[in-house]
N, C-alpha and C positions, 0 to 999 in steps of 0.2 A: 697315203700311209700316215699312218700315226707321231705325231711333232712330239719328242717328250725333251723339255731344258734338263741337262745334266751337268750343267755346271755345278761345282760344288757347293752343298751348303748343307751345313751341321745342324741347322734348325728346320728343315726340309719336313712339312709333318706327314708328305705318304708316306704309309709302308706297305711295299712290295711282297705280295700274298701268291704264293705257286698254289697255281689253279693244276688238280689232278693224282693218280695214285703212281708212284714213282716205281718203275721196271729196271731201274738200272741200266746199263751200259751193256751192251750184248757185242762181244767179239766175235768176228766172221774171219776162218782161218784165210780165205781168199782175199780179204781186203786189208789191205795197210793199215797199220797201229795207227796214225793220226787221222787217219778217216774212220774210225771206228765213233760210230752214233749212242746217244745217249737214249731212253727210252721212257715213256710218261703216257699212262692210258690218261686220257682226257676225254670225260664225259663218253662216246661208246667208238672215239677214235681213239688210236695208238697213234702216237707222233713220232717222229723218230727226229733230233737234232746234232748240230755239232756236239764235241765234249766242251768247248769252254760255251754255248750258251748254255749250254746243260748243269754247268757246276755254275751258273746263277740261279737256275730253277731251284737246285736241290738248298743253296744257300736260302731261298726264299720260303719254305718248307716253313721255316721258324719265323717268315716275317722279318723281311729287313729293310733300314733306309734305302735311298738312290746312292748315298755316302758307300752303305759298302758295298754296295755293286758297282761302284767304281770302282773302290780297293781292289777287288776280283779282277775286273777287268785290268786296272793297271800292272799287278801280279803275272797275269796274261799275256802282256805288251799288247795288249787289244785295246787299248783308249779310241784309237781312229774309228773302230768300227763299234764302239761301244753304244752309240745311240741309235745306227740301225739295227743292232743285235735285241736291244730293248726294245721296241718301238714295234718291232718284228712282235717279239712274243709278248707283251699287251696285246696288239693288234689280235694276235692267235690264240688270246685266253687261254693264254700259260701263266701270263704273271699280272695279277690283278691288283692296280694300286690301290689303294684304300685308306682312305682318308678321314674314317668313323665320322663322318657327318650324313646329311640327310641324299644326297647324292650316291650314297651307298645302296642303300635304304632299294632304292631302285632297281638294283641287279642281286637281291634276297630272292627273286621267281626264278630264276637261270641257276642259284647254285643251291647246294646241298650239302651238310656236313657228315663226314664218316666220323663215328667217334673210334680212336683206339685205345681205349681207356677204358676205366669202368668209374663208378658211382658210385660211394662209400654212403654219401647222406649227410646227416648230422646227428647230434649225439646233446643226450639231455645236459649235460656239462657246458656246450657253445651250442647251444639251437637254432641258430639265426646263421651257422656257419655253415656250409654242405659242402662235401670234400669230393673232385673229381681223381683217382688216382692211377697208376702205372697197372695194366693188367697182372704183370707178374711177382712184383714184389711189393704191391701193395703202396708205392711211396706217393705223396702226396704231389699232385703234378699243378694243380686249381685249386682256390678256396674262392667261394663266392657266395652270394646272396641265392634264396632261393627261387628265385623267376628265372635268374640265371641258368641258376639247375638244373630250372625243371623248361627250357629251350633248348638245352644242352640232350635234356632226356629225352625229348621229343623227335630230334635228328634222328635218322634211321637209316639216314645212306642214302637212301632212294626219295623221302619226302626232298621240296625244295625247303629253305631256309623261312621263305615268308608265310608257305603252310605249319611250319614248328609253332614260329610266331602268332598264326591265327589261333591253333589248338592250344597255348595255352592262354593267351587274353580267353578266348573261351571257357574253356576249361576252370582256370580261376580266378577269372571276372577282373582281369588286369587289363587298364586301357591300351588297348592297342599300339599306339604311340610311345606309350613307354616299356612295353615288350620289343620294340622294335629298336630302341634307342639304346635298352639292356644288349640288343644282341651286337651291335654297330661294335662295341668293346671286346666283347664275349669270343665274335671270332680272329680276329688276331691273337687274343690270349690264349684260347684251345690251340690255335697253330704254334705260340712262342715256346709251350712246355711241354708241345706232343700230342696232345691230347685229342687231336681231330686234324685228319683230310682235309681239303679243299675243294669240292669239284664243282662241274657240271650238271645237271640236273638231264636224267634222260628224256627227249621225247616223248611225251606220251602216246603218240602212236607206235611207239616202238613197246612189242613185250619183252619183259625182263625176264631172262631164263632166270 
């Protein structure tokens, strides 16, 4: 199983990415309130977990330290079992550490971003600025460069992460290297303000209804 040090530490530089589209908590009249499961499609499984490893997942939705997934846990009275809990779902690519460096870089073929957002652009007034924002009310959730953008625009749900990356160094003649370095930042930041999913990347042998 997967070793992860959780002692504390406030300068700690992973943060904790929930891998998958979140289903909620599904109550089953037959089974007891504290055995009731938390629910997360993951890539073309459904997972089904406790509710307290599940209110780490959902906290991780936005991206967070080890710090406050202990907070959680201690909240819980769950400290004892906090590091098999963790360890658990890394292991189960639910919760993907991420450490924006080149070790990342590595598992862009496995995942793929949902955006839930939309694309505003840029505007002759800031041209160099392009606004990703909230489908419904328009507010600004992103402001970023435009490589950023346009890796952002490229995500479709279903491509992985490192073909976004290859179509736009393609596309517009950006070295590769640093389309990839753009994105190492880009996705914790879509997950901190909303702005994109997290998942799995399906099989290619599998067809996608």
């Amino acid at each position: 199983m997967t070793t992860i040090d959780v002692s504390t530490n406030s300068d700690h530089p992973i943060i904790y990415l929930a891998v998958g589209i979140p289903q909620g908590i599904i109550w089953v009249d037959e089974q007891p309130e504290e055995e009731s499961l938390g629910n997360v499609r993951n890539g073309r499984t459904t997972v089904h977990f406790p509710l307290d490893s599940f209110e780490y997942w959902i906290r991780a939705l936005d991206g967070v330290t080890l710090d406050t997934l202990r907070e959680v846990a201690a909240k819980q009275d769950d400290l004892d079992d906090f590091a098999d809990n963790l360890a658990f779902m890394v292991e189960s690519k639910l919760l993907l550490p991420w450490s924006c460096t080149e070790k990342d870089i590595e598992l862009f073929q496995d995942l793929r971003i949902i955006p839930t957002s939309v694309g505003v652009g840029n505007s002759s007034d800031e041209p160099t600025k392009f606004l990703i924002c909230s489908r419904n009310d328009a507010q600004t959730l992103v402001q970023t460069d435009f490589v950023s953008y346009a890796i952002w625009s490229y995500c479709d749900g279903i491509s992985s992460l490192e073909q976004a990356c290859q179509s736009v160094s393609e596309h517009f003649s950006v070295p590769i290297d640093e389309v990839r370095r753009l994105a190492l930042t880009l996705v914790p930041t879509l997950m901190r303000y909303g702005a994109a999913l997290l998942d799995l990347v399906f099989p290619q042998e599998i067809e996608i209804d």
